[in-house]
C-alpha angles and dihedrals in degrees: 000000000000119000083241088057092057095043085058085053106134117218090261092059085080096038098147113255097275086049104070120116141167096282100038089049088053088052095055097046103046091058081070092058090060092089090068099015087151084057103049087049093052095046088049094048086047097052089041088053083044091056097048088048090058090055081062090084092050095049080048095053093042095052078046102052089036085063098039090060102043080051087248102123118119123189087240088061100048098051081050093055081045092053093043100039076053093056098043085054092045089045081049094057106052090040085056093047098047082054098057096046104042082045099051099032083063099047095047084047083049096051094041098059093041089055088048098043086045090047092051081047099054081048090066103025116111106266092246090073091071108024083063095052123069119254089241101049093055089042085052101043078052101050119017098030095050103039081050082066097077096061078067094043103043103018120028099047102043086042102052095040082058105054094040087054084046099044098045087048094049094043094049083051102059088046090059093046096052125334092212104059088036081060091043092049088047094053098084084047092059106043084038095053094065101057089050098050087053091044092054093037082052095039092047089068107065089026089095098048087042088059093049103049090057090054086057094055096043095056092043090049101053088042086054091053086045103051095038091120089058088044100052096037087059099038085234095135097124103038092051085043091066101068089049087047091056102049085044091054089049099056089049090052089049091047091048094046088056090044095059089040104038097029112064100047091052088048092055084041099053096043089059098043090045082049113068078135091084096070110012088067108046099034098037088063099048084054089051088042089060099046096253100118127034129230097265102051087049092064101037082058092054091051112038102021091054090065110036104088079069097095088042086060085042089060104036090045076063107045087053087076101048097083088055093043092049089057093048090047086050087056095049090045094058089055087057114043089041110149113260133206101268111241141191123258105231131034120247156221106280115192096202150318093289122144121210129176116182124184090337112188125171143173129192114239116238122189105241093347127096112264116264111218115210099163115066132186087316109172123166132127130232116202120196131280098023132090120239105188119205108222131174134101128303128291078027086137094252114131078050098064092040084061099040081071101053081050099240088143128017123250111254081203142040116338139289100219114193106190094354093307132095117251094229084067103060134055124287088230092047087053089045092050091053095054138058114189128192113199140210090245107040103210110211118187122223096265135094127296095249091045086048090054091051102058081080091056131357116204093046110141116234091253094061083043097060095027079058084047096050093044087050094053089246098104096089094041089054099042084054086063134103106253091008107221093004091054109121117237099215122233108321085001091288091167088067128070114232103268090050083054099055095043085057086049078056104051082041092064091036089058089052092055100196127160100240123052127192113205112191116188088320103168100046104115098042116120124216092272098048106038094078087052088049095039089061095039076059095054090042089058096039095067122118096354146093110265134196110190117196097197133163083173090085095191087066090068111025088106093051120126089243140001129210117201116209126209116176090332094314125118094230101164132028133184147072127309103270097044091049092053086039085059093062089228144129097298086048087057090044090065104045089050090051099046089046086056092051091040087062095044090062101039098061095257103309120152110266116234078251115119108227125179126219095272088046091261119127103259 
């Protein structure tokens, strides 16, 4: 949605979830139509044309029936009220037809542009937005809630423009024809119009906790699927079930709840209105008893006033899912209008490949809870071509800091400067030009391996492909698969173990070829046989550039230009390898602790000579 569009957002529009209505859920929805706006209205004229068309046959049966009845029929006639009834229906048809795809062209244009507009915003979007939010509420928003939207687009406005056209025309017909029958035929409209109004007031009001308890159980459910392996390994089926199975149960009872509220008054509503019956019929021949009514108007009445609550039941049916339809738009809405990182316009002048941090804070956001910091007053420099490690416990609020460089979230204190300017003052696709990061969890798409490695450049030929795969130490495991570089990975690269994944994650980052590489924990899943393959794909990578190495591996780094120890998001020691061992720190502890580890390792599990005490400090 424009920002003029949402300018325009009445109150209603953020009406809270149990608050959605009818008419709040038809706010939120035309502002959608805006996109192809020419189109909707052309769609909507041509279904209201349809729809007067489809009142031809009647005209047709009632100048028939009119004759019939004076004894002024003729066979010529009649073949001629049989040709033009024909026509009207054929007339009918292709109006109808040009509504639907000109309708429908223009909502999947609609859907697809929004999908595509979303998908470019989460791509600038800080990376809180969607690490607070559940995979399957965002792959649902995505999907379901935005394809839903074409029910609105391409249905609901063309058919309720059409059988309000149709019912205003035929009610104003009957009228003409005789006042008395059109107010008999309206009686079980206006005894039936209440009860709906109080079943969607009613309905309305579990209809927001309804919605989002299906969003619960859609997100539990595909994080179930997801984490089946760990499920399984850990015969834990039932007890992770239970949190899908509530939320299951709560959507039923929700369902339920709207159903005894919102059912029983639309049934009632839909059995009068699909009844004129009830009073057309028996009133309509004691008028013509009486003498009040002819022949004729009694059976036009018959014919055409028995059917003509059937656009009212079109356009209610209708209305019934706007409220629906608004929360899922809301939720779409929010998608598209998320706040992104502000950027500058136009790229600029970088004097190198230098990282500077100076007095860095910052806090993660949490919807409705206070802010918990986890970076603070961090300041160091990083020149090119050396390799400063950041090294402390976990939860140190390293791997934040790490992305706080790449920008991935701004900095609530001091600035982040790539090249001597800050990075809020270039673009985000000049920062991320500048910057090639290789993550704990390598995430591989289901594509091929050459496809994968491209994501990092393009145009990149097949020979810098496979020169970034051999300098990587992939070469020889891609070649060993089925189709080589055309092999699919399967979904998150399921067909390679965890060290293959992460020396793709490294040619990735080769073929991209930028001066400052983030290595966050990048050796993490190497076994013995492979770390020494992916070290020196590492030092491969690190060359010439300016390197930042998130390690808990502390013999990765120890020959790194400078190394910066964390604690709880702090820079509490600084320096190389030796002098921080010569301090008697942190850093110091750390690798005791870590050669201990190792000692042990390779001892087959016998105590070190290294005092530990019970919570794996020295005592």
């Amino acid at each position: 949605m424009t920002s003029q569009a949402a300018a325009s957002a009445t109150p209603g529009e953020d009406a809270g979830p149990d608050e959605i209505n009818i008419w709040t859920g038809f706010r939120l929805l035309l502002p959608f139509a805006r996109y192809g706006r020419i189109a909707f209205i052309a769609a909507a004229v041509l279904a209201a044309l349809s729809s007067l068309a489809l009142l031809g046959p009647f005209w047709v049966i009632y100048r028939a029936v009119d004759e019939i009845v004076a004894g002024q029929s003729t066979r010529e006639a009649m073949y001629g009220y049989a040709a033009l009834a024909a026509a009207f229906v054929i007339v009918q048809y292709a109006l109808t037809a040009a509504a639907e795809w000109t309708g429908h062209r223009a909502a999947f244009a609609t859907l697809e542009q929004l999908r595509l507009r979303i998908g470019r915003r989460l791509g600038q979007v800080p990376l809180g937005f969607l690490t607070n939010r559940r995979s399957g509420e965002v792959q649902r928003t995505l999907s379901d809630d935005i394809e839903r939207l074409e029910l609105f687009l391409a249905h609901a406005v063309p058919d309720i423009v059409s059988a309000l056209t149709a019912l205003v025309f035929m009610v104003a017909w009957l009228a003409i024809v005789d006042w008395r029958m059109a107010l008999v035929s309206l009686a079980v409209v206006v005894v039936a119009l209440p009860m709906m109004a109080i079943g969607v007031r009613r309905g309305s009001g579990k209809l927001g906790l309804y919605t989002q308890a299906m969003g619960r159980m859609n997100a539990s459910i595909v994080e179930f699927v997801r984490a089946m392996p760990v499920v399984r390994t850990f015969n834990g089926t039932g007890r992770v079930f239970g949190e899908t199975k509530a939320a299951i149960d709560d959507a039923a009872r929700y369902e339920a709840q709207w159903g005894r509220e919102f059912l029983p008054l639309f049934t009632a509503f839909f059995v009068l209105v699909s009844s004129p019956v009830l009073t057309i019929v028996p009133l309509g021949l004691l008028l013509w008893h009486t003498g009040h009514v002819d022949t004729s108007t009694l059976l036009f009445f018959f014919i055409v006033g028995l059917g003509f609550t059937l656009p009212l039941l079109r356009v209610l049916m209708v209305m019934t899912q706007l409220a629906y339809l608004g929360l899922g738009a809301r939720l779409v809405r929010e998608l598209d209008q998320a706040e992104v990182l502000p950027e500058a316009a136009r790229p600029v002048e970088l004097a190198d490949a230098r990282i500077e941090a100076d007095g860095v804070g910052f806090a993660y956001p949490v919807d409705g809870e206070e802010p918990r910091r986890v970076v603070h007053d961090v300041s160091f420099e990083a020149e090119p071509g050396t390799v400063t490690a950041l090294i402390g416990p976990s939860g140190a609020g390293k791997s934040t800091l790490a992305r706080l460089l790449a920008r991935f979230w701004d900095a609530d204190d001091g600035s982040i400067r790539v090249g001597g300017v800050d990075v809020r003052e270039m673009p985000l696709s000049q920062l991320m030009d500048q910057i090639a990061f290789v993550f704990q969890e390598t995430f591989l798409f289901d594509d091929s391996v050459a496809a994968n490695l491209r994501i990092a450049r393009p145009e990149a030929t097949d020979d810098e492909v496979i020169e970034a795969a051999q300098a990587a130490h992939a070469h020889e495991f891609i070649s060993s698969l089925p189709d080589g570089y055309d092999t699919r990975l399967g979904e998150r690269g399921a067909r390679l173990s965890g060290g293959e994944r992460q020396r793709l994650a490294v040619a990735r980052a080769l073929l991209k070829d930028a001066p400052i590489v983030i290595l966050d924990e990048a050796t993490a899943y190497a076994d013995p046989e492979n770390e020494v393959a992916l070290q020196a794909a590492l030092d491969r990578l690190a060359t010439g550039r300016t390197v930042i190495v998130i390690a808990h591996r502390l013999s990765t780094v120890a020959g790194a230009d400078q190394t910066l120890v964390l604690d709880e998001g702090r820079i509490v020691e600084r320096g190389r390898h030796d002098d921080l061992i010569a301090q008697g720190g942190l850093y110091a502890w750390m690798w005791e602790a870590f050669s201990a580890a190792s000692e042990i390792a390779l001892t087959g599990g016998r105590q070190s000579d290294a005092p530990v005490g019970a919570e794996g400090q020295p005592s």
